[in-house]
C-alpha positions as CSV (number, residue, x, y, z in Angstrom):
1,X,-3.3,-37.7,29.6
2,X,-3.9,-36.6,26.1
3,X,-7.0,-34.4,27.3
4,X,-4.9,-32.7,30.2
5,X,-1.5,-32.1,27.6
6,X,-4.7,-30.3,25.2
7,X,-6.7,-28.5,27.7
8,X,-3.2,-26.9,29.4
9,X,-2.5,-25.9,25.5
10,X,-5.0,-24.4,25.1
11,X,-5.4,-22.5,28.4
12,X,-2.1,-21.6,27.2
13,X,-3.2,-19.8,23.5
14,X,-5.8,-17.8,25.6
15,X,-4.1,-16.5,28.0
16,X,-1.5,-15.1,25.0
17,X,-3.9,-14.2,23.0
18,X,-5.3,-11.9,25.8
19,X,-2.0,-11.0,26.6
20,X,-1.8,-10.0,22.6
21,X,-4.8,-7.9,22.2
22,X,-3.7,-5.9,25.2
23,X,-0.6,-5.3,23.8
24,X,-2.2,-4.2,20.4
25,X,-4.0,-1.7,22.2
26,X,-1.6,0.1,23.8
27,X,0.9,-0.2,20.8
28,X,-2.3,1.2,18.9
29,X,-3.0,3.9,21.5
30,X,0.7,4.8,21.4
31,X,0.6,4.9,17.7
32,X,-2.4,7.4,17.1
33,X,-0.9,9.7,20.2
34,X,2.4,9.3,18.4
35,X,0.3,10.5,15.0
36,X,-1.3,13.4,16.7
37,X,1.9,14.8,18.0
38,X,3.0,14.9,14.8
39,X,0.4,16.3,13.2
40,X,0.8,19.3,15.5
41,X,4.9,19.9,14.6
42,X,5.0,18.9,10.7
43,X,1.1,18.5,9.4
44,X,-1.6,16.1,8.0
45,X,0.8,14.6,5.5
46,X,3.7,13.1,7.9
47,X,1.0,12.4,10.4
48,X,-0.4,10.0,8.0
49,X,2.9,8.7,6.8
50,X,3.6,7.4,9.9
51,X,0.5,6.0,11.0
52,X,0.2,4.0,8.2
53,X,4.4,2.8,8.9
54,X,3.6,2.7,12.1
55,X,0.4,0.4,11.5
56,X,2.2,-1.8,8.7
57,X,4.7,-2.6,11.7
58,X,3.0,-4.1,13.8
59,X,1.9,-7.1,11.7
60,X,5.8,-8.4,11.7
61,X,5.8,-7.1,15.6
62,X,2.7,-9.0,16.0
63,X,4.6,-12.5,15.2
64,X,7.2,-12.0,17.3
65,X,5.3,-11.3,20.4
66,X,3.7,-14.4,19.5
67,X,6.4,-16.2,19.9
68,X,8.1,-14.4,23.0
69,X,4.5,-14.7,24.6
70,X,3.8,-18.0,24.2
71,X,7.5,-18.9,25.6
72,X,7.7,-16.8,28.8
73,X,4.1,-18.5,29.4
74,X,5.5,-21.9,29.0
75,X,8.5,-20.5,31.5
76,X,5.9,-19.2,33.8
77,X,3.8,-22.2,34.1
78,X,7.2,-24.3,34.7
């Protein structure tokens, strides 16, 4: 029983973490299109001003999703 409770855990933490790197991608995609608009209306400076925002986000973003991830996964496999 113990093997079964581990592997469906860990089936679990793949699936989110696949779930999370496609999620980083697009946030990251959105991010640099984001920047190069920018960079068009106001210039090099703001563009990199908010990349690097932008970029410093996500690591607080990145917990959260975590931890809405892994509980709509639990939901879903219920």
């Amino acid at each position: 029983m113990f093997m079964a409770e581990f592997l469906e855990t860990y089936q679990e933490v793949i699936r989110r973490e696949r779930l999370l790197r496609k999620l980083a991608v697009i946030y990251c995609i959105g991010v640099i299109l984001a920047s190069l608009g920018i960079y068009f209306e106001l210039g090099l400076t703001a563009s990199l001003l908010f990349l690097f925002i932008m970029l410093l986000a996500w690591f607080p973003l990145k917990r959260m999703v975590r931890k809405v991830l892994s509980e709509w996964l639990r939901e879903k496999a219920t």
